[in-house]
Backbone as JSON, one array per atom type, in Angstrom:
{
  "sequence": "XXXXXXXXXXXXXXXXXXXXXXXXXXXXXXXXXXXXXXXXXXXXXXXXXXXXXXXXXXXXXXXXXXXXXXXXXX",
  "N": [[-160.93, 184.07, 29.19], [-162.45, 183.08, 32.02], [-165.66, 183.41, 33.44], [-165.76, 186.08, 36.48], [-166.39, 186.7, 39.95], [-167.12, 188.37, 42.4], [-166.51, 188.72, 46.36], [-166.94, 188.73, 49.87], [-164.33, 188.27, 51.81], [-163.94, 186.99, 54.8], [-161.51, 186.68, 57.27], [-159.3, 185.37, 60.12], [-156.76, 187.54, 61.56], [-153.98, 185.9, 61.86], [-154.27, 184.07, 60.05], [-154.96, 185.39, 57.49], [-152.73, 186.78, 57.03], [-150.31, 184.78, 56.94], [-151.55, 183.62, 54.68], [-151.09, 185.71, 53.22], [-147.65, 185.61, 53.37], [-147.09, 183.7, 52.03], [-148.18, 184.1, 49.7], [-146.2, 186.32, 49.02], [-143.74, 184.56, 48.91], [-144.43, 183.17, 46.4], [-144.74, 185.03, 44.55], [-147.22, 185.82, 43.85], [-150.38, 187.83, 44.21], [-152.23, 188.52, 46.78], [-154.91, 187.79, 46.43], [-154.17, 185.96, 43.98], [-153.37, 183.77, 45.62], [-155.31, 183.21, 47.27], [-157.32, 182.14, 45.33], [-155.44, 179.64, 44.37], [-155.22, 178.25, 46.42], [-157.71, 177.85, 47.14], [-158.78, 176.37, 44.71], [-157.12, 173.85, 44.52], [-157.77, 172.57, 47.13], [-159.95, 172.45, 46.41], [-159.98, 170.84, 44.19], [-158.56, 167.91, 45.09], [-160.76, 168.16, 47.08], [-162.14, 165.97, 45.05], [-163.87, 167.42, 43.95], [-163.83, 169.23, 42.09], [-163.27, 169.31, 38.77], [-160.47, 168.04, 37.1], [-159.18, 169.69, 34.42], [-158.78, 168.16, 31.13], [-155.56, 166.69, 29.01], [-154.73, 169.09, 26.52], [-155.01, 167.75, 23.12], [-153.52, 167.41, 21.22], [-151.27, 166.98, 22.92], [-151.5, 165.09, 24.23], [-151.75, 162.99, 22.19], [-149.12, 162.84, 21.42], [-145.43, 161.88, 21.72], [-143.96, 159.15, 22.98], [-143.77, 156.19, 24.08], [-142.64, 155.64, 25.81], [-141.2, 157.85, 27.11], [-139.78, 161.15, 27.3], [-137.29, 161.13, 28.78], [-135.61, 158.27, 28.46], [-134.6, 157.88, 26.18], [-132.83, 159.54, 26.56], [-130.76, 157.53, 28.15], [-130.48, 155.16, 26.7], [-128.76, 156.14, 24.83], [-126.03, 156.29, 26.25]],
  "CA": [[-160.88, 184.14, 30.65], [-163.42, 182.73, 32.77], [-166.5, 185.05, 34.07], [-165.39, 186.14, 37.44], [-167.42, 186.88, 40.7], [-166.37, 189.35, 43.24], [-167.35, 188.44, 47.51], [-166.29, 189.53, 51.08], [-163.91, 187.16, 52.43], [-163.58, 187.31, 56.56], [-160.87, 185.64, 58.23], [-158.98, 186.27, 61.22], [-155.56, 187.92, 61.12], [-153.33, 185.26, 61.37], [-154.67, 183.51, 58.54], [-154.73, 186.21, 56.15], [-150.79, 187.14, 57.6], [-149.81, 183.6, 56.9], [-151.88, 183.53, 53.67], [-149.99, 186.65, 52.59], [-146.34, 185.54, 53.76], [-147.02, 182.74, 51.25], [-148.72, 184.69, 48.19], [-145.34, 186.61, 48.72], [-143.0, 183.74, 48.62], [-144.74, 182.16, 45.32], [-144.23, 186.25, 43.61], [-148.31, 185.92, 44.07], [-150.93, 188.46, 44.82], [-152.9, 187.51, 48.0], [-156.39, 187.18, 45.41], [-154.56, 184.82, 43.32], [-153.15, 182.73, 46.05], [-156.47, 182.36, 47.68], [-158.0, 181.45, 44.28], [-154.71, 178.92, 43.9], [-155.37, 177.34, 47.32], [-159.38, 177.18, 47.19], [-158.73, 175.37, 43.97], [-156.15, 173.2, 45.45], [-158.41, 171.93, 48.05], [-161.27, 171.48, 45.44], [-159.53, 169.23, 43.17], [-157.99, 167.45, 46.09], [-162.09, 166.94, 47.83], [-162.61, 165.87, 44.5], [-165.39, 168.79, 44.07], [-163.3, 170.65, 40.91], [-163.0, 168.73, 37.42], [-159.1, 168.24, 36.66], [-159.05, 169.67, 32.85], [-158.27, 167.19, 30.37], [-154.53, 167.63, 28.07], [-155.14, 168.84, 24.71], [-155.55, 166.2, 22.12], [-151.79, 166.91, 20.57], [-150.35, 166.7, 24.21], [-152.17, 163.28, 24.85], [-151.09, 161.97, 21.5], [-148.12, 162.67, 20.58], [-144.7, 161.17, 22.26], [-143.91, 157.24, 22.89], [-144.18, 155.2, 25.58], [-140.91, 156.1, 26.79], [-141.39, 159.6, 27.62], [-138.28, 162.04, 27.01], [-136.07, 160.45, 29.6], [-135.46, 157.06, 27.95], [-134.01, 158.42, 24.94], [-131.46, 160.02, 26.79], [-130.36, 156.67, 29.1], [-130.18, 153.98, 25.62], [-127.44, 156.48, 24.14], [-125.47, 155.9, 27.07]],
  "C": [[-162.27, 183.84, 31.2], [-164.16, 183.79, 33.64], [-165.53, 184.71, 35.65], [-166.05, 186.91, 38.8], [-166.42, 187.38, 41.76], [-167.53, 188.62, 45.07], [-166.67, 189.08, 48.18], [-165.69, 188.23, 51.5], [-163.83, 187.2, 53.89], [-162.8, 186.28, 57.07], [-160.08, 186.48, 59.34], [-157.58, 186.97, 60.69], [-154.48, 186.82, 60.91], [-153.45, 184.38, 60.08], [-154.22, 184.59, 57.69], [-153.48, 186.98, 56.41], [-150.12, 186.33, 56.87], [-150.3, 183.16, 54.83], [-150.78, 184.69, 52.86], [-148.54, 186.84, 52.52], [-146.4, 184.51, 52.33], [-147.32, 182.97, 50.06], [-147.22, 185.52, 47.77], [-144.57, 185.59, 48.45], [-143.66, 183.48, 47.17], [-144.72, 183.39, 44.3], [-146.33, 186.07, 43.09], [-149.33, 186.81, 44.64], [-151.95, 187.71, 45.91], [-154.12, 187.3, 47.38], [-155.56, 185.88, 44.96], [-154.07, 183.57, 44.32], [-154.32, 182.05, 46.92], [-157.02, 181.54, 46.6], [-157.05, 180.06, 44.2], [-154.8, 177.85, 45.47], [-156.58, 176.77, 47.5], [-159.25, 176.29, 45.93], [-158.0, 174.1, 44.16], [-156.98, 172.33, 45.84], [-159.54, 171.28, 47.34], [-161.06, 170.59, 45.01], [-158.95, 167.92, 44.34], [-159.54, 166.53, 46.83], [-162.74, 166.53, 46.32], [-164.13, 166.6, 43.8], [-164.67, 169.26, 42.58], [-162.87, 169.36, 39.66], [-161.56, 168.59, 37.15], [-159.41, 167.68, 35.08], [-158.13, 168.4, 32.31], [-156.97, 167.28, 29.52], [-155.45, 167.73, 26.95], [-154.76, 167.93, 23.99], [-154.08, 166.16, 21.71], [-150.82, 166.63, 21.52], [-150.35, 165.03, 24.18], [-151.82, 162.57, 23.14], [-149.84, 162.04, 20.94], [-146.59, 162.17, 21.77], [-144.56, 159.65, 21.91], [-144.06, 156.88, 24.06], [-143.36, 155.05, 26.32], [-140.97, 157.04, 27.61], [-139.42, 159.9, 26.95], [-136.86, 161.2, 27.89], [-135.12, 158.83, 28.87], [-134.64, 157.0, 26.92], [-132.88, 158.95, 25.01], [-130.82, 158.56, 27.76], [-130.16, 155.4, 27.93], [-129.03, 154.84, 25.46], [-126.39, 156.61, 25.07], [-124.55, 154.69, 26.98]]
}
């Protein structure tokens, strides 16, 4: 698990209402859905690294993918 750093967040109410209507919908505590939307936005302004697959993800399959395999035996 990645170190982890504690702050004060301040927003107004509707935000953190609206933030919390939505951490409920996703079965999310309102920490991790801030953490899941500030990351969001990072990778998005290009600011946050998007991890690489692991090595047996990225080599193994065909050039089909899974779907293809089911649409020939057809």
């Amino acid at each position: 698990m990645p170190d982890r750093k504690s702050f004060l967040l301040r927003a107004d109410a509707a935000t953190l209402e609206a933030m919390q209507r939505w951490a409920n919908d996703d079965l999310r505590s309102l920490n991790a859905q801030v953490e899941f939307v500030l990351r969001g936005a990072l990778r998005a302004a290009g600011r946050l690294a998007v991890p690489a697959p692991p090595e047996s993800e990225a080599g193994s399959g065909g050039s089909g993918g899974s779907g293809r395999s089911g649409e020939e035996s057809t």
